[in-house]
Steps between C-alpha positions, in 0.01 A plus 500: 500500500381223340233396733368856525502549058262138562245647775489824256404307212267235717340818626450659119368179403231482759392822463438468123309177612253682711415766253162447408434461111397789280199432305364702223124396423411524138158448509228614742383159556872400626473836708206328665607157566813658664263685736293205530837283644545770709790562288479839414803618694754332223332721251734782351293581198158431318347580160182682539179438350151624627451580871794381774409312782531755817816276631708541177429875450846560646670243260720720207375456126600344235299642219170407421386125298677521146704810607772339716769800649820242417726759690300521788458178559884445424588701751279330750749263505233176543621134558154372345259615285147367465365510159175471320565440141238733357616794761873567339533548088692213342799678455543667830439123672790390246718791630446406834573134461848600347555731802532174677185582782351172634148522441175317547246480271130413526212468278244251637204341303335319783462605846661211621775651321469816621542371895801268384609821397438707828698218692788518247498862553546431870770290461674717261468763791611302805099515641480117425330432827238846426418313164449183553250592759318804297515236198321211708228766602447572110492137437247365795300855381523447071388175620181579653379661239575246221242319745236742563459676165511129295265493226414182313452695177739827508354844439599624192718840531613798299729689642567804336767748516390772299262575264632687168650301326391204744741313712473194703727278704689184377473152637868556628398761729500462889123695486425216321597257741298723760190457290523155465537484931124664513405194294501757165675438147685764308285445168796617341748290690567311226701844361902474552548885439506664873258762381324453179309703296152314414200610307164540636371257250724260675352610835182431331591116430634436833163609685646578830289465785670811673705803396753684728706802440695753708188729470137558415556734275686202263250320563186723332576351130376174546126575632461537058524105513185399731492147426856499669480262778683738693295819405188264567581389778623859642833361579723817353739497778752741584865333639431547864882532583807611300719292756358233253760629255796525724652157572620510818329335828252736537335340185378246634259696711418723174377180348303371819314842450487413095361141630232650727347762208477246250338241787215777618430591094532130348484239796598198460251173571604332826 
């Protein structure tokens, strides 16, 4: 009796072992790496927020960024969630630390950081050997064009993310770090805030040598400034990818087509 009570609990114990673990994506980036790893199987949940990749359209909500469904995605039962700070309000991430839910967190400022990331992710998820070899090809590719788009003298950049009142992009931000890859400079870099609000006067001052927004029409105010450098030298540029925006791995390709815009409008002396 004894020896069978010991296979029945052996057997319990190795089928809770080969379970696979529940994961509940709280950000669409973290959606993406998972699909990226080829990891999207493990994933029970996901917060939405703008259009789903066609893989994931199948994976149940969440809610949508700062409206988190807590009861739906307690009853998803997950074993790990993966969290972007900004994606969940304070409170409801301090309610779900008390619920006791391991949880991984991720908010890189460099894209070095970002890939150190992606292969933490992977190990996190038990696709260790899928991310260290997708994180190598980021590396060897990130790489490249640190060499290709080097500039001795970087071209200054404002990056703006709307227009009334005016925002820009802190120094802390991973665009920034993409910028700075095409041989650019955030000229507001110097900015802790994640998104300040500046002044056009302050625009003014910095002089940038090009101007890029999400879309033309943001873009029509600053043709009343014609001694610009960026109105005179016609470089009003419109992002030309909003995977620039969404750090996951596909962002490095979003800023090798960033790096290639700014190259055919401002090239760089060789």
């Amino acid at each position: 009796m004894r020896v069978f009570l010991w296979l029945l609990a052996l057997c319990a114990c190795a089928a809770s072992a080969a379970e696979p673990l529940r994961v509940v994506s709280l950000a669409p980036s973290m959606s993406e790496i998972m699909l990226e790893l080829q990891a999207d199987d493990l994933l029970v949940g996901m917060l939405d927020g703008g259009e789903r990749p066609p893989a994931l359209q199948d994976v149940p909500s969440v809610g949508r960024l700062g409206q988190l469904n807590m009861e739906r995605l307690l009853s998803l039962k997950p074993d790990l969630l993966l969290l972007w700070p900004g994606s969940v309000a304070p409170a409801q991430r301090d309610q779900l630390k008390r619920l006791g839910i391991a949880a991984f967190s991720a908010e890189p400022h460099s894209i070095d950081q970002l890939i150190d990331q992606i292969e933490a992710i992977a190990q996190r998820v038990g696709r260790d050997q899928q991310g260290r070899h997708y994180a190598q090809t980021l590396r060897d590719r990130l790489r490249h064009l640190r060499q290709q788009y080097r500039r001795e003298q970087p071209l200054r950049v404002f990056y703006q993310v709307w227009d009334k009142p005016l925002y820009t992009l802190g120094g802390r931000q991973v665009v920034s770090d993409a910028l700075a890859v095409c041989g650019a400079r955030n000229v507001f870099a110097d900015l802790s805030q994640p998104a300040p609000q500046v002044s056009v006067e302050s625009v003014l001052q910095q002089d940038p040598q090009v101007i890029l927004a999400g879309d033309q029409a943001q873009l029509a105010s600053w043709e009343a400034w014609p001694r610009l450098s960026a109105v005179a030298g016609d470089r009003l540029l419109v992002v030309p990818d909003k995977g620039l925006e969404r750090p996951s791995g596909q962002m490095i390709e979003a800023t090798a087509r960033l790096c290639a815009l700014l190259d055919a409008r401002a090239p760089a002396s060789r």
